[in-house]
BADORO-349175 format. One record per residue (C-alpha): x, y, z; residue in one letter. Coordinates in steps of 0.2 Angstrom, whole numbers, padded with zeros to 4 digits, always signed. Example, Ala and Ser with C-alpha at 12.3 -4.5 7.8 and 13.67 -1.06 7.14 Angstrom:
BEGIN
+0062-0022+0039A
+0068-0005+0036S
END
This chain:
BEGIN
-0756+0171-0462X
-0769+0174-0452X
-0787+0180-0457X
-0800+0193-0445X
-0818+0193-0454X
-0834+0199-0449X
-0852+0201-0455X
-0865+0214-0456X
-0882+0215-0461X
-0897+0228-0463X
-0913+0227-0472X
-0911+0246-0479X
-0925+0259-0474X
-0936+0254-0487X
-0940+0236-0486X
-0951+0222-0474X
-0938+0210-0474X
-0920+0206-0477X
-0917+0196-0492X
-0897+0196-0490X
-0888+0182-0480X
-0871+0179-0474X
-0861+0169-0465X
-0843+0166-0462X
-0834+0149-0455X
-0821+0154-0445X
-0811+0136-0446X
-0811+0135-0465X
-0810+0154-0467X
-0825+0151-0480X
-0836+0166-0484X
-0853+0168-0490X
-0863+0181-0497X
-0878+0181-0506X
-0894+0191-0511X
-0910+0185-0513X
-0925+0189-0527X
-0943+0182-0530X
-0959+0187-0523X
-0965+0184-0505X
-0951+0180-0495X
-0944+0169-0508X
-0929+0180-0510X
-0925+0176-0492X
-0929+0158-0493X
-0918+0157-0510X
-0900+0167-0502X
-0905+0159-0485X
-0904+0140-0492X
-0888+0146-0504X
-0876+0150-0488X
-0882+0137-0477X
-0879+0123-0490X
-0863+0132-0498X
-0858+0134-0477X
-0860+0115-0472X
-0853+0106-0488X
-0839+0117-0495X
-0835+0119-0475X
-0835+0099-0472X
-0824+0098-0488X
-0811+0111-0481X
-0811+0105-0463X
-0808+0086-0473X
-0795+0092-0486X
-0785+0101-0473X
-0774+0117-0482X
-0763+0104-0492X
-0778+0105-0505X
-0772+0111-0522X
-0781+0126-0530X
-0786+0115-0542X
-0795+0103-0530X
-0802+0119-0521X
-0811+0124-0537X
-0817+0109-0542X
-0826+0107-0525X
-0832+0124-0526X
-0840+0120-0542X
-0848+0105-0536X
-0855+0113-0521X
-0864+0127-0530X
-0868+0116-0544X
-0877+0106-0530X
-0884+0123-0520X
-0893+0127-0536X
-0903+0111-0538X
-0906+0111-0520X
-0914+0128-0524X
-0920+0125-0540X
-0931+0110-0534X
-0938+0120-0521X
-0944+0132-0531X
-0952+0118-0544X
-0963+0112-0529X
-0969+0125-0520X
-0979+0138-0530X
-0975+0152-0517X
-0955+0150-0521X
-0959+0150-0541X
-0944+0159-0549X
-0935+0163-0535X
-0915+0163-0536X
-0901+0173-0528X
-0882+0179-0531X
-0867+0172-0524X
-0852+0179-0519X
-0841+0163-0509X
-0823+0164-0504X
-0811+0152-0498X
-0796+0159-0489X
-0780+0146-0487X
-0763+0155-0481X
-0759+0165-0496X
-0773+0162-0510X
-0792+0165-0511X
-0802+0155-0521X
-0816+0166-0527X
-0833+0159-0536X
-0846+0172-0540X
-0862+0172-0550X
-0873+0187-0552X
-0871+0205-0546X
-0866+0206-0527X
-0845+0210-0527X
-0830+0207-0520X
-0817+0221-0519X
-0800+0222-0513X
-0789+0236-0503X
-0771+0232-0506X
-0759+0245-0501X
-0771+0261-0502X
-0777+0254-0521X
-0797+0248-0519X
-0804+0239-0534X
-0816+0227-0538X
-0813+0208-0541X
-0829+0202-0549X
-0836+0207-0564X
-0857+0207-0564X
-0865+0197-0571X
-0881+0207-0576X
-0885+0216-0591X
-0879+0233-0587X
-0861+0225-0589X
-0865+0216-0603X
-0870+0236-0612X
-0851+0242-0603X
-0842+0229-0612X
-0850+0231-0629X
-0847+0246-0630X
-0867+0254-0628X
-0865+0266-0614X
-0850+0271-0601X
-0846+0266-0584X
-0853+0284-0580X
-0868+0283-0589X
-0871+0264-0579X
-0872+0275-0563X
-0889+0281-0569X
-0896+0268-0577X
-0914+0261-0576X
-0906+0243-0579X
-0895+0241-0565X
-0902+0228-0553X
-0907+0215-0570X
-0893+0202-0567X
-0889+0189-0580X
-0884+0174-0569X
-0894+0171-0552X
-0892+0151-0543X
-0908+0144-0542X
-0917+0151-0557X
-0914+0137-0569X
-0908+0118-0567X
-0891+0125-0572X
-0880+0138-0569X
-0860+0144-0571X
-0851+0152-0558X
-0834+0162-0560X
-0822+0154-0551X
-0805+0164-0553X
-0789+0162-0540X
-0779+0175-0532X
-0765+0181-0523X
-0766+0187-0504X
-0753+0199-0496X
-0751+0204-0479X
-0762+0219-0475X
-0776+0214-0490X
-0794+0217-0486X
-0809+0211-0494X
-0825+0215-0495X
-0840+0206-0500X
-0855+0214-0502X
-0874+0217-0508X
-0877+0228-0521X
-0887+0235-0508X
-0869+0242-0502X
-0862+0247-0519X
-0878+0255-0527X
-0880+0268-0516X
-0862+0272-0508X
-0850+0275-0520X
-0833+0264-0524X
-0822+0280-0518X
-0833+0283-0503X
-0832+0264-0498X
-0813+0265-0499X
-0814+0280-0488X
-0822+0269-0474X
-0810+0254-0477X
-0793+0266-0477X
-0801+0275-0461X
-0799+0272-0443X
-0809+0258-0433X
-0808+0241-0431X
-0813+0230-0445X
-0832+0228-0437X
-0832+0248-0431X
-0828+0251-0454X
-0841+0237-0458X
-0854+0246-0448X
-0850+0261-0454X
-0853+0255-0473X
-0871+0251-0466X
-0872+0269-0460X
-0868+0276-0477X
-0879+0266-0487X
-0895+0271-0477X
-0889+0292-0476X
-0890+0291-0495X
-0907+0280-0494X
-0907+0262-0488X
-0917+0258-0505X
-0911+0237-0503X
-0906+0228-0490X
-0887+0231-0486X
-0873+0218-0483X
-0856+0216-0479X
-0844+0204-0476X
-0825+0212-0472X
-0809+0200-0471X
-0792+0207-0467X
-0776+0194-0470X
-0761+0198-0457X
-0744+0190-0454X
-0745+0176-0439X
-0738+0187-0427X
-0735+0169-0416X
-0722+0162-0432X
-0717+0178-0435X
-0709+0179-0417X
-0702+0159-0420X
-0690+0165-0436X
-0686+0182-0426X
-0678+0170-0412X
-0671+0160-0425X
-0662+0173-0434X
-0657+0182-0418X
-0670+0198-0421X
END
């Protein structure tokens, strides 16, 4: 199985700066997104330092471990690279007043053949399209979540809250934190989506599966989910990370000489 992704990134129409980072590593298929918070540019510095780390030392691992790596093994490292990411952040923000407080979410994947390995903490997501059916793979970590599954208010009344960008979970805030680490299945055909709440607070889950069913190349839909966010205001900073799994066309052609097809 092979694996096309790409990135895209806006500050929205109502902010200085972009807080959001991401990153791919084509080699490893490891991908990173992640949105920062604290005041002055902390935010940045926060979800800047998150993917960069996450990006060289999950990245050296994989390139190292090679695809024979177990899923248990892949978790494990994950763990240990965030674990690490967060103090990295968390120290930095103990010695330089400017960065007090400052944290971000996480969303990181690592693709091999036919699994994914997904860690998240906080409230940027990952959804999947598999065979027309769009639905979301994380679960938030914030506290308008926390109120869904207790019960306190619907998954309609959510869309209107006054408490939907107060996560529960962010790396960096404090000198330990627990990411979600949880396995799954590719298909041929699958694509996933990474993204900032920037995305999925102001474009809607069935508008975003319109785009991703719709025509265009995998960048021409990822733009496009930029687009939409600023029509309906651009309030945050906007980021996306696609990636689309597809059968090696170069083994696919080996068995069909094989078997005579």
């Amino acid at each position: 199985m092979i694996y096309e992704i790409c990135t895209e990134t806006d500050p929205g129409l109502t902010r200085d700066n972009n807080e959001d980072a991401v990153a791919f590593d084509s080699l490893t298929r490891l991908c990173i997104l992640a949105d920062g918070m604290g005041g002055y540019n902390a935010g940045e510095i926060a979800s800047g330092m998150a993917v960069a780390f996450i990006k060289s030392e999950m990245g050296r691992w994989l390139a190292q471990a090679g695809r024979n790596a177990n899923s248990r093994e892949v978790r494990r490292a994950l763990e240990i690279c965030v674990e690490n990411a967060n103090h990295s952040i968390f120290n930095a923000a103990n010695s330089n007043p400017q960065y007090a407080g400052m944290g971000t979410t996480l969303v990181v994947g690592a693709f091999q053949d036919g699994r994914l390995t997904l860690g998240h903490i906080g409230d940027s997501r990952c959804y999947r399209l598999r065979a027309g059916v769009f639905e979301q793979i994380t679960k938030d970590h914030s506290l308008l979540q926390e109120q869904i599954d207790a019960g306190l208010i619907t998954p309609e009344q959510a869309l209107t809250s006054l408490n939907r960008n107060l996560v529960t979970r962010a790396l960096g805030v404090e000198d330990t934190v627990m990411v979600e680490v949880n396995e799954h299945r590719v298909e041929t055909g699958d694509v996933y989506l990474m993204c900032s709440d920037g995305l999925s607070d102001m474009v809607p889950d069935d508008g975003i599966a319109a785009i991703l069913r719709g025509e265009g190349t995998l960048a021409q839909r990822a733009r496009q989910m930029i687009v939409a966010a600023n029509q309906a205001g651009g309030r945050d900073n906007i980021s996306v990370l696609l990636a689309e799994a597809r059968e090696d066309a170069g083994k696919r052609g080996f068995f069909s000489r094989i078997l005579g097809k």
